[in-house]
N, C-alpha and C positions, 0 to 999 in steps of 0.2 A: 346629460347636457347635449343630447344629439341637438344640431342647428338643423339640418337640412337630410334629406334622403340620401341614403349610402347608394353609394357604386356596389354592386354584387361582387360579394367576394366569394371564390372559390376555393375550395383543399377542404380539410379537416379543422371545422373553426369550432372553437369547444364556447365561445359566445358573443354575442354582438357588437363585441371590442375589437374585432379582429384576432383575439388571439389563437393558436389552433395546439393543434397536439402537441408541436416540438416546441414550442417557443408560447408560452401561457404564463410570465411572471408577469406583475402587477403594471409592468412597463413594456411589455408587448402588444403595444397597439397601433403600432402604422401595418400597411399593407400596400405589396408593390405591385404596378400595373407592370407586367412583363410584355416588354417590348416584339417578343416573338408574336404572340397570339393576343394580345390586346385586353388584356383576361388581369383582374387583381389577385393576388393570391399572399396568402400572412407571411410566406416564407417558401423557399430556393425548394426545401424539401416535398410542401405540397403541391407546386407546382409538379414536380418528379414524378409524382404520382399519379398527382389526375389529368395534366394536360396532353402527359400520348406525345411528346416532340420533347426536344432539346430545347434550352433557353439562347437569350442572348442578352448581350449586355448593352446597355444605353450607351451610344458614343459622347465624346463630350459637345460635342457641338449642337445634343440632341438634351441638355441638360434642363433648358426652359420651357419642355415638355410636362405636363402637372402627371407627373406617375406615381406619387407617395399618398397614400390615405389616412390622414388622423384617425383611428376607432373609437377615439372620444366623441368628434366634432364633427365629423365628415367631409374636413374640411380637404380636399385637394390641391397638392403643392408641386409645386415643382419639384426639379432634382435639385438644381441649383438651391433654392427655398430651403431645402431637406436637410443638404450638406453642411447648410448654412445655420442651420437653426440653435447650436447648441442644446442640442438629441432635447429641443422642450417644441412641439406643435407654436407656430406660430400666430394662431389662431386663438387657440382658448388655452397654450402654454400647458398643455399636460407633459408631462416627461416622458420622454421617450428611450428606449433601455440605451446606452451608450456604447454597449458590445456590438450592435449592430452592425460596426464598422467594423468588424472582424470577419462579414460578412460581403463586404461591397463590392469588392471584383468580382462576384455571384453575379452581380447587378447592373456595374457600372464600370464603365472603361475610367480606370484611376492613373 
């Protein structure tokens, strides 16, 4: 169901959903644009690896920035959008894993 051309994602992507080595269940499919180097990547760890620099987190006043990737739809969202979604793509509603959020201060000033 891709709608539109992907933003290049970067790290260890095991296929065109965005999912990559560490994070590959059936609901690993967003990818975050990392506010340090401007760069998508499926997850905190692949960024660690391939980007060469430390991360940073999106301020919240930085929230209406589109940094989230659906790897269903291609669709790019906001933070706000993201946080808000109830973990399903706003776009074409794929689910989104909901542990994610175990992960956000990686990401995002909470």
């Amino acid at each position: 169901m891709k709608s539109q051309l992907a933003p290049i994602v970067k790290g260890r992507t095991v296929d065109e959903h965005t999912r990559c080595v560490h994070y590959h269940s059936p609901l690993d499919i967003i990818a975050i644009r990392f506010k340090c180097c401007d760069q998508y990547y499926p997850c905190y760890e692949c960024h660690q690896e391939v980007a060469g620099h430390g991360s940073e987190v999106w301020k919240k006043d930085e929230f209406n920035v589109r940094a989230i990737l659906c790897g269903i739809c291609n669709n790019e969202m906001t933070i706000r959008e993201y946080l808000a979604s109830n973990d399903r793509c706003p776009h074409c509603h794929s689910a989104f894993n909901p542990n994610c959020n175990k992960h956000y201060h990686l990401y995002f000033e909470i």
